[in-house]
C-alpha positions as CSV (number, residue, x, y, z in Angstrom):
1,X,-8.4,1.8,34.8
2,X,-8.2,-2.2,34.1
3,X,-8.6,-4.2,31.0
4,X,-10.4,-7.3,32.1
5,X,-10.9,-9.9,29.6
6,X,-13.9,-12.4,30.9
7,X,-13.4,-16.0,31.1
8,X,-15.1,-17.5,27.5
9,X,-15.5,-21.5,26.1
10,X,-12.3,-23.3,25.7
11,X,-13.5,-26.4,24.1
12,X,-12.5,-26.1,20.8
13,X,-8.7,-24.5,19.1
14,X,-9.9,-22.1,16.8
15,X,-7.4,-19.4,16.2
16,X,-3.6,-19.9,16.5
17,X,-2.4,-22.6,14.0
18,X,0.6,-25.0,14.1
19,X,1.1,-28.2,12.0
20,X,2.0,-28.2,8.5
21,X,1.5,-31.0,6.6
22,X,0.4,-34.7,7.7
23,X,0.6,-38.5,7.0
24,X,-1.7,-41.6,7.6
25,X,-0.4,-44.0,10.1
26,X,-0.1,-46.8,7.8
27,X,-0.2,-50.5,8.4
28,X,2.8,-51.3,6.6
29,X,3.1,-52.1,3.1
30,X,-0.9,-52.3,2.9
31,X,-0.8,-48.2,1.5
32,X,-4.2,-48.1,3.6
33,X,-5.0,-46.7,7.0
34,X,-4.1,-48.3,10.2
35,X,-7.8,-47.2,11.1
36,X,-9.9,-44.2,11.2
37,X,-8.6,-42.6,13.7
38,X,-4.9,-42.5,12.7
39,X,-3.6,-39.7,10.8
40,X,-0.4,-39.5,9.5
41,X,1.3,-36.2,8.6
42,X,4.3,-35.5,5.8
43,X,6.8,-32.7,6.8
44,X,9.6,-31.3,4.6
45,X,12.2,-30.9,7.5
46,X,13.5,-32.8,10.6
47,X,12.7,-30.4,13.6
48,X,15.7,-29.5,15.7
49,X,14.5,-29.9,18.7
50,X,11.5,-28.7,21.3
51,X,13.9,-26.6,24.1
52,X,14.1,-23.2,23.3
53,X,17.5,-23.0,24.4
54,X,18.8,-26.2,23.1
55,X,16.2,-26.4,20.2
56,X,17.0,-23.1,18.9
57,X,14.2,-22.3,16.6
58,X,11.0,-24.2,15.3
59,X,10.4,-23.0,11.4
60,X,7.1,-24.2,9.9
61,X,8.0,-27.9,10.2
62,X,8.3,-27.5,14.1
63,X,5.6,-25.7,14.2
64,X,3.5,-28.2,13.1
65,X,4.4,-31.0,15.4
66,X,4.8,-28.2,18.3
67,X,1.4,-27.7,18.5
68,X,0.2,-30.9,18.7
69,X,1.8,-31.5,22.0
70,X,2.8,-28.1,23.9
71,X,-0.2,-25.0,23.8
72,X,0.4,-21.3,24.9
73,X,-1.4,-19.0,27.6
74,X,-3.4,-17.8,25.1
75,X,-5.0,-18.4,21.2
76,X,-4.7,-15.7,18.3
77,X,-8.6,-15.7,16.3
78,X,-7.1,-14.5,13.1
79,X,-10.6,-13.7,12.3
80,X,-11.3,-10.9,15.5
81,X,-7.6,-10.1,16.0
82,X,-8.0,-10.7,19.5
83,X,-6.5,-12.9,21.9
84,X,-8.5,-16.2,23.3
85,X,-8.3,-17.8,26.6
86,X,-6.3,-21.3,26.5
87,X,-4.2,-21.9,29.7
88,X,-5.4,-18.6,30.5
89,X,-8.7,-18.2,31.4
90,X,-8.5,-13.9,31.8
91,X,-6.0,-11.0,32.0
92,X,-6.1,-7.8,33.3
93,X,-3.7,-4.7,32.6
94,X,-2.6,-1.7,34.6
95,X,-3.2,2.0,33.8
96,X,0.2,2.2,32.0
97,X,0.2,-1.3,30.7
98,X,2.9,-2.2,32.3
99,X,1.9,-5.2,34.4
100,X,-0.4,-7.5,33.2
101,X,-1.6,-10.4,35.7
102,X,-3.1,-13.8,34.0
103,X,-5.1,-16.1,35.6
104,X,-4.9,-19.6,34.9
105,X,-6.8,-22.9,34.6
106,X,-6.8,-25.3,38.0
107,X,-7.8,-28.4,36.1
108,X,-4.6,-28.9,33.4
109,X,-2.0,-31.7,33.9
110,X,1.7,-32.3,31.9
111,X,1.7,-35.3,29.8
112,X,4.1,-36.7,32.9
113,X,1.5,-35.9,35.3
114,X,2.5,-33.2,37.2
115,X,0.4,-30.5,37.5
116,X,1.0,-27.1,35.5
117,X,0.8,-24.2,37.5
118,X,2.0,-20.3,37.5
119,X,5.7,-21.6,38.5
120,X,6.1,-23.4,35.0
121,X,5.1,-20.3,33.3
122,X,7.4,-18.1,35.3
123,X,10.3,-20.4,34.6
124,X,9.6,-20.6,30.8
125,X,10.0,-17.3,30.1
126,X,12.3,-16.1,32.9
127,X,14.6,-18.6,30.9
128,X,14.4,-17.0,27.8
129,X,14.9,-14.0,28.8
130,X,18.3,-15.2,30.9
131,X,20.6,-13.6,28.6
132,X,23.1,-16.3,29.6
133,X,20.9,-19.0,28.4
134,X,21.6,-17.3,24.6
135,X,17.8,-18.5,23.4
136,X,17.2,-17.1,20.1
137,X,13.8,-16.0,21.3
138,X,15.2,-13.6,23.7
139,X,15.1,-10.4,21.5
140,X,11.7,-10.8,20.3
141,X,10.0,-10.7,23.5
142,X,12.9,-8.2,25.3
143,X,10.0,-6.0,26.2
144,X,9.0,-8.1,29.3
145,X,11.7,-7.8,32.0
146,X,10.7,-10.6,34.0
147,X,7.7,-13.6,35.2
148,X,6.3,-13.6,38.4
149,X,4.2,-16.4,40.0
150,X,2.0,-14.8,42.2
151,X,0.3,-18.2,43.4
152,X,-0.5,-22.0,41.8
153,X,-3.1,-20.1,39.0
154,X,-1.7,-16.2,38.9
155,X,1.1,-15.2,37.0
156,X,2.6,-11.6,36.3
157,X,4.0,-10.5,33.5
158,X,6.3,-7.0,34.4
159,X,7.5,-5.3,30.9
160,X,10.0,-2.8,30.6
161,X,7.4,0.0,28.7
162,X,4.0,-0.2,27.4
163,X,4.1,-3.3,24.6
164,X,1.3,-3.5,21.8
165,X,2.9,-6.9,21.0
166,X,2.6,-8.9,24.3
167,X,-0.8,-10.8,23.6
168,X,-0.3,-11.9,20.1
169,X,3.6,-13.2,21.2
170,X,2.0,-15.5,24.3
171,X,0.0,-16.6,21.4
172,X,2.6,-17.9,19.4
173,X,3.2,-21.7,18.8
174,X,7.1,-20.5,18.1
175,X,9.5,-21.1,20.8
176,X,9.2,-18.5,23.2
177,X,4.8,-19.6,23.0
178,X,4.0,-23.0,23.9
179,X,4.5,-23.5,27.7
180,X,7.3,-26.8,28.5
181,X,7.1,-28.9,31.6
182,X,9.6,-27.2,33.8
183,X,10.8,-30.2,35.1
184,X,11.3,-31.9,31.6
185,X,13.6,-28.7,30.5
186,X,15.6,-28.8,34.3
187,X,16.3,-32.5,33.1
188,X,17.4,-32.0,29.7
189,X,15.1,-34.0,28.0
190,X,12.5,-31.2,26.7
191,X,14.6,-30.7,23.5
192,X,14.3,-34.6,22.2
193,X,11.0,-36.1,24.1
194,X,9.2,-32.9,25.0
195,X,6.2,-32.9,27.3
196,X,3.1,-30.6,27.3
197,X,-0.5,-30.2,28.4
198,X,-1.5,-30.6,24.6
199,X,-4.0,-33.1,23.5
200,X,-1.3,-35.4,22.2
201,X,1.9,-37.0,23.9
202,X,5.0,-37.5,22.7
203,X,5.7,-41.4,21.5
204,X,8.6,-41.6,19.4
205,X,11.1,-39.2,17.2
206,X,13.2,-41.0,14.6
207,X,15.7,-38.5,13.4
208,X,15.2,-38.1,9.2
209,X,12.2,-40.2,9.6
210,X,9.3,-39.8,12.1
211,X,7.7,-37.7,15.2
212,X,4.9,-40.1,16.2
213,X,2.6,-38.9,19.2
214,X,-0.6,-40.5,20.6
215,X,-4.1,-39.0,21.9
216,X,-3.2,-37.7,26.0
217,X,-6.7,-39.2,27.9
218,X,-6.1,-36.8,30.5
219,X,-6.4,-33.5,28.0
220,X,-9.0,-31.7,29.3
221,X,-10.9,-31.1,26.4
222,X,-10.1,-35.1,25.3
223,X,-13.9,-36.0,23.9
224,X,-13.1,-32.9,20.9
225,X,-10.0,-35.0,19.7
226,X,-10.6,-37.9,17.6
227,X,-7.3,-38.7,16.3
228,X,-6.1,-41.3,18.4
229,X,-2.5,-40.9,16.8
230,X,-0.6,-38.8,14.6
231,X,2.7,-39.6,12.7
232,X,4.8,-36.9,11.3
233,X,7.0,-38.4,8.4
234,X,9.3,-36.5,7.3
235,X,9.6,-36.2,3.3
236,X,12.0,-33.5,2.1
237,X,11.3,-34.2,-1.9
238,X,8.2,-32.5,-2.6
239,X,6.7,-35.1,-5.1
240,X,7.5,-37.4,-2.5
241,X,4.9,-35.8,-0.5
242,X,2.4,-35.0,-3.1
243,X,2.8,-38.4,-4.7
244,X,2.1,-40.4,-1.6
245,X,-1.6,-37.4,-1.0
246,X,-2.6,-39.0,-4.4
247,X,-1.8,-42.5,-3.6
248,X,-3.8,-41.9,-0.1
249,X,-0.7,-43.2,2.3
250,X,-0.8,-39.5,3.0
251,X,-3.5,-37.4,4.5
252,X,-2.3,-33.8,4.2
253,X,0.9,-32.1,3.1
254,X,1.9,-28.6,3.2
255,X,3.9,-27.4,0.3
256,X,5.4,-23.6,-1.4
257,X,6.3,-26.0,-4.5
258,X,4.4,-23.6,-7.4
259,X,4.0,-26.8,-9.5
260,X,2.7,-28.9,-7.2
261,X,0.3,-26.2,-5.9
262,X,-0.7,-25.6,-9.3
263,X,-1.2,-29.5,-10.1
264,X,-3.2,-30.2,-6.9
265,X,-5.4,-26.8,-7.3
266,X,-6.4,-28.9,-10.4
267,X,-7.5,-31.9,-9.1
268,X,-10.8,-32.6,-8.0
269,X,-9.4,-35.9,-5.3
270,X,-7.6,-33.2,-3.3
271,X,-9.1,-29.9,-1.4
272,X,-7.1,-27.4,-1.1
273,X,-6.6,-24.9,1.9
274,X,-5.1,-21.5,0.9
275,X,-4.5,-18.2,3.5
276,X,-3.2,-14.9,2.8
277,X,-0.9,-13.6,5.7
278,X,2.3,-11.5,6.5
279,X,5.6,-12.6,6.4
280,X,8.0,-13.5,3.4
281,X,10.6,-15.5,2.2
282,X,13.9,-13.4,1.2
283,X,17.1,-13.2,0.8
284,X,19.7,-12.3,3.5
285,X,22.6,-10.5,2.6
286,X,25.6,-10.6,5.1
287,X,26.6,-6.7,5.7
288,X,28.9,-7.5,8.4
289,X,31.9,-8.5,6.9
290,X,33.3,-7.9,3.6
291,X,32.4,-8.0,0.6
292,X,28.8,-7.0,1.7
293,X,30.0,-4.7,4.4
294,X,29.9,-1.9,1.5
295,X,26.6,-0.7,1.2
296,X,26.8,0.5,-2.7
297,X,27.7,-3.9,-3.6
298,X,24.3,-4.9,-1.2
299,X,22.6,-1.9,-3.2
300,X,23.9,-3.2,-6.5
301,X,23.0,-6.8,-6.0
302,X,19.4,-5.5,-4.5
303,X,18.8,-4.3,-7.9
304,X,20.3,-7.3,-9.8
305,X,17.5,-9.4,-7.4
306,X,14.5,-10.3,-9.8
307,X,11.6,-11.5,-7.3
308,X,9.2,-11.3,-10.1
309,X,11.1,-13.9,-12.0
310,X,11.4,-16.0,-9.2
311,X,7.4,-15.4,-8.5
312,X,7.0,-16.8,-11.9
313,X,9.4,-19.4,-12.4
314,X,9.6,-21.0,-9.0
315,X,6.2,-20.0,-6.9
316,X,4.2,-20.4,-10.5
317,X,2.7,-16.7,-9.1
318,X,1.0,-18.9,-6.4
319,X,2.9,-16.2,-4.0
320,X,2.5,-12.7,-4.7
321,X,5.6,-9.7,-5.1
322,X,5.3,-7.7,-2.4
323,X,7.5,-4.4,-1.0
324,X,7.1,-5.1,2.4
325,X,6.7,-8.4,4.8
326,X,3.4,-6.8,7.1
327,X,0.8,-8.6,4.7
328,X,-2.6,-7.2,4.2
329,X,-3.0,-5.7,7.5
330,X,-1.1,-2.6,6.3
331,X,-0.3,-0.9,3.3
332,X,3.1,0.6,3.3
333,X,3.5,1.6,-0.4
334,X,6.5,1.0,-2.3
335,X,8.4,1.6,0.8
336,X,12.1,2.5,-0.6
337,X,11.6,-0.8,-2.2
338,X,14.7,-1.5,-5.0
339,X,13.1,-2.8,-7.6
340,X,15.0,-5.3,-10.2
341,X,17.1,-3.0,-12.4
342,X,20.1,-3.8,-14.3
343,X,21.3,-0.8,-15.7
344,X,20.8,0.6,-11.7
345,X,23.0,-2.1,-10.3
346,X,25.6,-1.8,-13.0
347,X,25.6,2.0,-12.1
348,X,25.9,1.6,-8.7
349,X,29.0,-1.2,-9.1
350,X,30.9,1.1,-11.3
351,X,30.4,3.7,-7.8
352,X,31.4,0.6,-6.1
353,X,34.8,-0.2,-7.7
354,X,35.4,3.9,-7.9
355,X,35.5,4.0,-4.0
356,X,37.4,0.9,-3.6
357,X,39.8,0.6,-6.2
358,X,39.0,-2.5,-7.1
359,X,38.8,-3.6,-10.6
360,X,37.1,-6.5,-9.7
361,X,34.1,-7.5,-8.1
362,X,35.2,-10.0,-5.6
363,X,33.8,-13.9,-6.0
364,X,30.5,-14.0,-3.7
365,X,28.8,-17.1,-1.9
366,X,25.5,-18.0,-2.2
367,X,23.9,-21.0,0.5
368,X,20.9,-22.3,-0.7
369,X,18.9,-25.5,0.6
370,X,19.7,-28.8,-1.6
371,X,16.0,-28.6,-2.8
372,X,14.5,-27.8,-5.9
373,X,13.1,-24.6,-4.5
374,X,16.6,-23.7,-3.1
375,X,18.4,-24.7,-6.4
376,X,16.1,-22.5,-8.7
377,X,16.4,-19.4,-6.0
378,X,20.0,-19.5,-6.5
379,X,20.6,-20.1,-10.1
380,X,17.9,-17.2,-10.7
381,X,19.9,-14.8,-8.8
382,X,23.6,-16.4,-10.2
383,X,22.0,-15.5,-13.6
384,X,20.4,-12.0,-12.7
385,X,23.6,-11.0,-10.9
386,X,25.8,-12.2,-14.0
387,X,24.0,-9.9,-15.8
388,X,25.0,-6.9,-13.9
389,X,28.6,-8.4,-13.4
390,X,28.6,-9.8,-10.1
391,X,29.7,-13.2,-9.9
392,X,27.9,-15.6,-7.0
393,X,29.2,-19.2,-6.2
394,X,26.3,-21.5,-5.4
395,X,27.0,-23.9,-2.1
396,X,24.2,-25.9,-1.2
397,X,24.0,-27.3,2.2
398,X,20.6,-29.0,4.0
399,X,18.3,-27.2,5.9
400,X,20.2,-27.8,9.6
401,X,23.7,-26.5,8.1
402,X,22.1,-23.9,6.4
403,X,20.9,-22.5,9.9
404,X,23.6,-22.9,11.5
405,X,26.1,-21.4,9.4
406,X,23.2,-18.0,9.1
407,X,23.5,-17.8,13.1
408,X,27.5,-18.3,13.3
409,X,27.8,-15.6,10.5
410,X,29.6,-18.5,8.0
411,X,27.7,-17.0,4.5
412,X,27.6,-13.9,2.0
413,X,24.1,-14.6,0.8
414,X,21.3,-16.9,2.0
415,X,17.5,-17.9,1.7
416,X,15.7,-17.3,4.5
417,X,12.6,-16.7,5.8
418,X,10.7,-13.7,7.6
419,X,7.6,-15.9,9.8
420,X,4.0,-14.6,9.6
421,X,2.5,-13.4,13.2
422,X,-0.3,-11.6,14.3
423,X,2.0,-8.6,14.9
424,X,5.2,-8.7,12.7
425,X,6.7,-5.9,14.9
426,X,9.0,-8.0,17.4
427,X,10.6,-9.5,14.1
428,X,11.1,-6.3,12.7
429,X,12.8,-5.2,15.9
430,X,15.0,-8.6,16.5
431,X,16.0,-8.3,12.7
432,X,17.4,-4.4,13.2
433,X,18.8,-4.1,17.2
434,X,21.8,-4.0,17.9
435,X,23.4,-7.4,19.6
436,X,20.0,-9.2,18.3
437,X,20.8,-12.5,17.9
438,X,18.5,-11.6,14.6
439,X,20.2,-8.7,13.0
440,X,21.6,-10.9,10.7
441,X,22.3,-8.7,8.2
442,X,24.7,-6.5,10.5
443,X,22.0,-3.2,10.3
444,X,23.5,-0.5,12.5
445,X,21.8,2.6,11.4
446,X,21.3,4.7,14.8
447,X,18.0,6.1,12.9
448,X,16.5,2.6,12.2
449,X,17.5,1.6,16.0
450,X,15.4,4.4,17.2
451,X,12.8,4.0,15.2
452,X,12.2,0.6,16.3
453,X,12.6,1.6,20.0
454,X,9.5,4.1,18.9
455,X,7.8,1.2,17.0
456,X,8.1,-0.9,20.1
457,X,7.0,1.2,22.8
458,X,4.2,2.7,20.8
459,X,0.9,2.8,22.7
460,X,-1.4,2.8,20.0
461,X,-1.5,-0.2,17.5
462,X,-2.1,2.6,14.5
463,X,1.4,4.8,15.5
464,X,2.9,0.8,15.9
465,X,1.9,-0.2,12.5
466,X,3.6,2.8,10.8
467,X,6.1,2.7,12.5
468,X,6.8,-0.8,11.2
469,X,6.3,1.1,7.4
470,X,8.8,3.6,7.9
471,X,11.0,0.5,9.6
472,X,11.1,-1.1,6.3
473,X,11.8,1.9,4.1
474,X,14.6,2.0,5.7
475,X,15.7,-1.9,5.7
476,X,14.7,-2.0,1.8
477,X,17.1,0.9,1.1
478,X,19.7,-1.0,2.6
479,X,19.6,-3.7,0.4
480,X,21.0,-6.2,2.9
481,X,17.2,-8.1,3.0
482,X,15.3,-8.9,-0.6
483,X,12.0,-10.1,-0.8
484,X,11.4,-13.5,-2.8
485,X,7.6,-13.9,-2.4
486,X,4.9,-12.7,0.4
487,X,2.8,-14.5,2.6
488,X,0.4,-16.6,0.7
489,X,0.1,-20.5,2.3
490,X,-1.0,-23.7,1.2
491,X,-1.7,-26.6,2.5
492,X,-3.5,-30.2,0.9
493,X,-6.1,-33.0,2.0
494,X,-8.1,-35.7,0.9
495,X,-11.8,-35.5,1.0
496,X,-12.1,-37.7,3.7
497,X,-10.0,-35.5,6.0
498,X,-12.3,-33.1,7.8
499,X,-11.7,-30.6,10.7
500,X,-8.3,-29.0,9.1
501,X,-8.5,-25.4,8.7
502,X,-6.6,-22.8,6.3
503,X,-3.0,-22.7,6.8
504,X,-2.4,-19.6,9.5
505,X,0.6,-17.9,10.0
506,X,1.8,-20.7,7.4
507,X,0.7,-24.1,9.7
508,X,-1.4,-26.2,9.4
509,X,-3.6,-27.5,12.3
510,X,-4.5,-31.1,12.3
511,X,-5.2,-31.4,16.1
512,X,-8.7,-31.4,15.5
513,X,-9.2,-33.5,12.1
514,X,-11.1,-36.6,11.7
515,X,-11.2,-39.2,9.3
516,X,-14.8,-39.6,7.8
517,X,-14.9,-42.6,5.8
């Protein structure tokens, strides 16, 4: 039996979002806009780069300018759960839904002017999943074993087992997503002037400063955009941001700040887009080297970890608590969560220096970002841990070391963040495999491995989702990943700033927004 999808309207993005915060192109030192049709954008982070190879991975910041200029076979409606045609105009499955076969659209064109076709797709994700290319977005889509052209507009997707996740991840604006001219990447210059078939075109990236990129004439779809350019400025100081919304030099800004959500939620100048989703931000702790290797310390500081406090005191409870990272699509209980206990960790510490002799607990390191969000997450948990006698050393370090020294294994403890998706089970599964450039935390419980091979060959998405509960009960009595606030987004405009939708998945989508004066 096949699983046709039919070919449906593909004039306007609705669904999958990607852009997180923008910024009035502004004629300088005026404060007013260029013109009506020039948006400019104000992002907390530099991006790293646009080659999923090179680039590495995207975060929200990425995400935002990602989607402006590169667009995936397909778009996620948050609202029907259900897949969209994009480059895609209709898929079809096998009886054991192990081949799927997309057909494409004849009538789309890179920013370069070449025209995209099945081969582009096939080498995309063929790439990835070379495992001597080392992309970080290998692991989460491990389920497809290769990408077949078939002609110009068909291209065949052949997976290893039966894989619940395989529409929602084509759908993703993250690296392994949006679709790269091939010829770009073969040159090298994807990762630092990438090109797309998105309805804007890469102008200009000055490092610590801007991403600029113009209207492309030749989008398909090019009499639904109005911007004629968008200019990503990149603002790490959050009243930075929120200063220049309320001065009008900026048009929209994302922002986690609690205070500054809580300040513009009060003002009647600014509208504010809220979303609830999946995903979290936590806490990583290194299990696989000492001191963390021993599971009754991680246990210990699990318990000395006060989200609550953090909720309060940094988020302003603009983010909820939460026991588990799937979001409102499933209700795993308390799920083996350790809840903060100081009596508990001081229990298990005293178990702790009984099995190793120490009499000591040995000096831990804490990364944080130098931000005010990272600064409060670690002086909270210096404090909380104090209390049960565990002494952490703060090191902050920017958002690009920070990364780096997670992936290289460089750190004892480190903010992090778990992404929302439409399906939260590949990062489940990348976060507990073993070699997964994501099991960062060094989990190597056989039971959990299985579980996830379960989770991720499970045929039905109601055996997947529990799967993914019983996943977590396990990873939460590990104590090697602590939750710091779930998946609750926000994102700010002016009143004149139309056609921006809620935050999804944490981005905002601006590729659509108009200035109405």
């Amino acid at each position: 039996m096949k699983h046709t999808r039919l070919v449906r309207p593909t004039s306007r993005a609705r669904g999958l979002v990607a852009a997180s915060a923008m910024v009035l192109w502004l004629v300088a030192g005026t404060g007013a806009h260029a013109a009506d049709n020039e948006l400019t954008v104000a992002i907390e982070t530099d991006v790293r780069g646009f080659d999923t190879v090179d680039g590495g991975v995207l975060g929200q910041t990425g995400e935002i300018v990602m989607r402006a200029i590169q667009e995936p076979l397909v778009r996620w409606n948050p609202s029907t759960n259900e897949a969209e045609p994009l480059l895609a105009t209709e898929w079809e499955t096998n009886d054991d839904q192990t081949e799927w076969t997309f057909k494409l659209r004849d009538d789309v064109t890179f920013h370069d002017g070449s025209k995209f076709d099945a081969e582009d797709v096939a080498h995309h994700y063929n790439r990835i999943l070379d495992p001597e290319n080392k992309s970080r977005s290998r692991t989460f889509i491990a389920s497809i074993e290769n990408v077949e052209a078939v002609d110009p507009t068909t291209v065949k997707f052949h997976l290893a087992h039966p894989w619940q996740a395989l529409l929602p991840y084509l759908a993703t604006t993250s690296m392994s997503g949006p679709i790269p001219s091939s010829d770009a990447v073969d040159a090298g210059t994807q990762n630092r002037a990438p090109v797309g078939t998105g309805p804007f075109k890469f102008v200009e990236w000055s490092s610590g400063d801007r991403i600029v990129v113009e209207k492309n004439p030749d989008y398909r779809d090019a009499d639904e955009i109005k911007l004629d350019r968008i200019t990503f400025r990149i603002l790490p100081d959050t009243q930075t941001r929120f200063a220049s919304l309320k001065s009008g030099e900026v048009d929209v800004i994302w922002t986690d700040r609690g205070p500054t959500i809580v300040e513009a939620k009060e003002d009647p100048d600014i509208v504010t887009l809220t979303s609830e989703g999946a995903g979290a931000a936590i806490n990583l702790l290194n299990g696989k080297k000492e001191p963390l290797s021993n599971p009754l310390l991680r246990k210990a500081l699990a318990h000395a970890w006060n989200q609550d406090a953090l909720v309060q005191i940094s988020w302003q409870n603009t983010r909820p608590a939460v026991t588990h990272p799937l979001g409102p699509v499933m209700d795993c209980g308390e799920a083996n969560y350790r809840h903060f206990d100081i009596e508990k960790a001081k229990e298990l510490l005293e178990q702790y220096k009984a099995e190793t002799g120490k009499t000591e607990i040995p000096n831990i390191v804490m990364i944080h970002t130098a931000t005010p969000r990272g600064r409060e997450l670690g002086e909270i948990y210096q404090q909380t841990a104090k209390a049960a006698g565990i002494p952490i050393e703060l090191q902050p370090v920017d958002q690009s070391t920070l990364v780096k020294r997670v992936f290289t294994n460089d750190f004892d403890i480190s903010g992090w963040r778990i992404a929302d998706g439409a399906d939260m089970g590949p990062q489940l599964f990348a976060y507990v495999a073993p070699g997964s450039s994501y099991n960062l935390t060094g989990f190597d419980d056989p039971k959990l491995a299985d579980l996830a091979m379960e989770m991720r060959t499970a045929t039905t998405m109601e055996e997947r989702l529990q799967k993914q509960c019983d996943m977590v009960s396990i990873m939460n009595d590990d104590g090697g990943l602590l939750y710091r606030g779930g998946g609750r987004y926000h994102a700010f405009t002016r009143p004149e700033v139309k056609g921006v939708p809620a935050p999804y998945r944490g981005v905002v989508d601006v590729t659509r927004a108009y200035i109405e004066e």
